[in-house]
C-alpha positions, 0 to 999 in steps of 0.5 A: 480922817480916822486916827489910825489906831487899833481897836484894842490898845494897850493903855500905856500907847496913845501915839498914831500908827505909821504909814509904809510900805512892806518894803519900810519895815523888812527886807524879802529875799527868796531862798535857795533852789535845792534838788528835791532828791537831797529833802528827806521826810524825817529829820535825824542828826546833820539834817535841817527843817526846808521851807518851801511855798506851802510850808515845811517840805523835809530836812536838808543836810545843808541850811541858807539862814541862822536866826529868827525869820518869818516866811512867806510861801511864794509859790504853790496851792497855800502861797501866802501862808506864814511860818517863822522859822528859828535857828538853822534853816534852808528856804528854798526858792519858793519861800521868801525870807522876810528879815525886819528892818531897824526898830522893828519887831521880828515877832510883831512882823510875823503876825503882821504877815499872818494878819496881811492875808498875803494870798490875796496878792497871788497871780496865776490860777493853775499854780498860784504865784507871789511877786516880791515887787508886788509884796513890797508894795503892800500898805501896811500901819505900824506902831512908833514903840518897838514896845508896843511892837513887843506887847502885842508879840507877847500877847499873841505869842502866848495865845499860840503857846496854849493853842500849842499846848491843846493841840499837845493834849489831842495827839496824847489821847488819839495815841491812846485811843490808837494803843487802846485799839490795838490791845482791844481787838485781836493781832493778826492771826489771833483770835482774841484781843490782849485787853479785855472786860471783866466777864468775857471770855472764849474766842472772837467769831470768825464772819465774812463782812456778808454775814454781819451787815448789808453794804448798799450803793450810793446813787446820784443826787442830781435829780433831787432838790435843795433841801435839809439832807445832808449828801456824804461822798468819800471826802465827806459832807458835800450839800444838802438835798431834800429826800434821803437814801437811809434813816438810822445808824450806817458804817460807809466806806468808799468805793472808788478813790479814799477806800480808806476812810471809814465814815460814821453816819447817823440819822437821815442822808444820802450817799453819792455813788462813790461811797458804800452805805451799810444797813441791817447789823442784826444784833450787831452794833454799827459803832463797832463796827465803825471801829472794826473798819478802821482795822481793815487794810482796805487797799489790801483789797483794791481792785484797780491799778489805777483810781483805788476801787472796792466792790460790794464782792469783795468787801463782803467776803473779807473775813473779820473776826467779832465778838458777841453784842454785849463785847462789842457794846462795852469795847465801842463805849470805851472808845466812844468817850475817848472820841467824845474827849478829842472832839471836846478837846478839838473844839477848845482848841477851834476856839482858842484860834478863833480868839486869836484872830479876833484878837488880830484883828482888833491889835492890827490897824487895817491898812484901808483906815483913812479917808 
């Protein structure tokens, strides 16, 4: 038999892990049903964070706890996922409130929860379930020392501070980016923008989208094969096929469904028919572009009243306003780095939570140790 025991250990513990059952170490109870017309989108003074299955829902005037609890999502498309709520708080009927038992930690339960991967447990495909009962039964191994408890707690705690504290530094410099736009580019029913580089002067053009770009159609993949070009439909990357519809730089946008997500490509791919490509800038730059798209109100110009939908018409006689090349070359540069500095900042923070569950993995004993 293996001792169970995790992989990473602090030196000061040497004592095996306990055996038990979910059920041993906390009580789980589900919350309390609240009419979704008393949940309101944006907290204010006398309102209360509401947990629901897949997390936060809103803010309700009335709360079901007061205290330090992990949650688990019972019901819904993300049942399982963790959340540890503090203070006062409503957990509604699909969240169950998960309260420890004497000698053990709250905190060490909470990443206990996380390490669990409870959606394993879920029934039902069409609306995803978990069962009390069944969580319960659940093999979980603990460590004897409330201390041990607490040191692993600290440790992951203090990952999540960072990883918080990353996550803190990207919101600050894509609101930068979004102010610096603003001011970069002209308010509607003006002609020249707020902020701009030394040496340029006079009013932006005013240009159909025709007269700047060619937008082109996405066709079907299926009859292509396996291969090494990517495939972009509104929601992204979706495949790999072994032939391309364009080579180069290319602004798509979508032309039924997400009309609203403006996609930069580069290099060889393919689109589906869903997303519009666009080829043949002239002296214009396709990143600035790119940015000037993300301006657009493109539902302004939806065409169906059911599924959003664009046509190449249309999107060709919204009329924009542009500076010349050289304008258009310093104001995508600018924001080019701040985009390079979020991605940068993005995957420090993609590597901080792969840390982490490394880190999990090695602090927790799995269940399956044994014979």
């Amino acid at each position: 038999m293996s001792k169970l025991v995790p992989e990473l250990r602090f030196k000061e513990f040497s004592e095996e892990w306990e055996e038990k059952e979910l059920i041993d170490i906390c009580e789980m109870q589900a919350g309390k049903f609240v009419q979704a017309s008393d949940i309101y989108n944006n907290n204010s003074s006398g309102l209360y964070p509401c947990f629901g299955g897949n997390g936060l829902r809103g803010y309700t005037k009335s709360y079901t706890h007061f205290g330090n609890y992990p949650l688990i999502g019972r019901q819904g498309e993300l049942c399982g996922n963790i959340n540890f709520a503090i203070g006062q708080f409503h957990a509604t009927e699909h969240a169950v409130v998960s309260t420890p038992r004497e000698r053990i930690n709250t905190l060490w339960l909470y990443y206990l929860l996380i390490n669990l991967k409870l959606n394993q447990y879920a029934t039902g495909q069409a609306q995803p379930g978990l069962s009390v009962k069944v969580l319960e039964k659940v093999e979980v191994l603990v460590p004897k020392s409330e201390d041990e408890q607490q040191k692993i707690a600290n440790c992951l705690s203090s990952l999540d501070s960072l990883i918080e504290a990353q996550n803190k530094k990207v919101e600050t410099l894509k609101e930068h980016k979004k102010g610096l736009m603003q001011q970069l580019f002209p308010s509607e029913g003006e002609t020249v923008p707020k902020l701009r580089f030394d040496g340029f002067s006079g009013e932006w053009d005013k240009k159909p989208i025709n007269d700047i770009l060619t937008i082109g159609s996405g066709r079907d993949y299926k009859h292509l094969s396996d291969g090494d070009i990517p495939v972009y439909g509104t929601g992204g990357y979706m495949l790999s096929v072994d032939s391309y519809l364009y080579d180069g730089e290319s602004v798509c946008i979508g032309r039924k469904g997400t009309i609203d997500k403006p996609m930069f490509l580069k290099g060889k791919f393919w689109t589906v028919d869903t997303l519009f490509y666009t080829h043949s800038f002239k002296e214009n730059i396709p990143r600035f572009i790119y940015l000037l798209f993300q301006k657009i109100n493109w539902y302004k110009y939806n065409e169906a009243s059911g599924v959003p939908s664009l046509s190449k018409v249309t999107i060709g006689k919204i009329n924009i306003f542009i500076p010349k090349p050289k304008e258009q070359q310093k104001i995508a540069n600018c924001l080019s780095s701040l985009d390079n500095m979020i991605e940068a900042q993005n995957k420090k923070v993609e590597t901080l939570k792969e840390h982490k569950k490394g880190l999990m993995q090695q602090l927790f004993v799995s269940s399956e140790v044994g014979v």
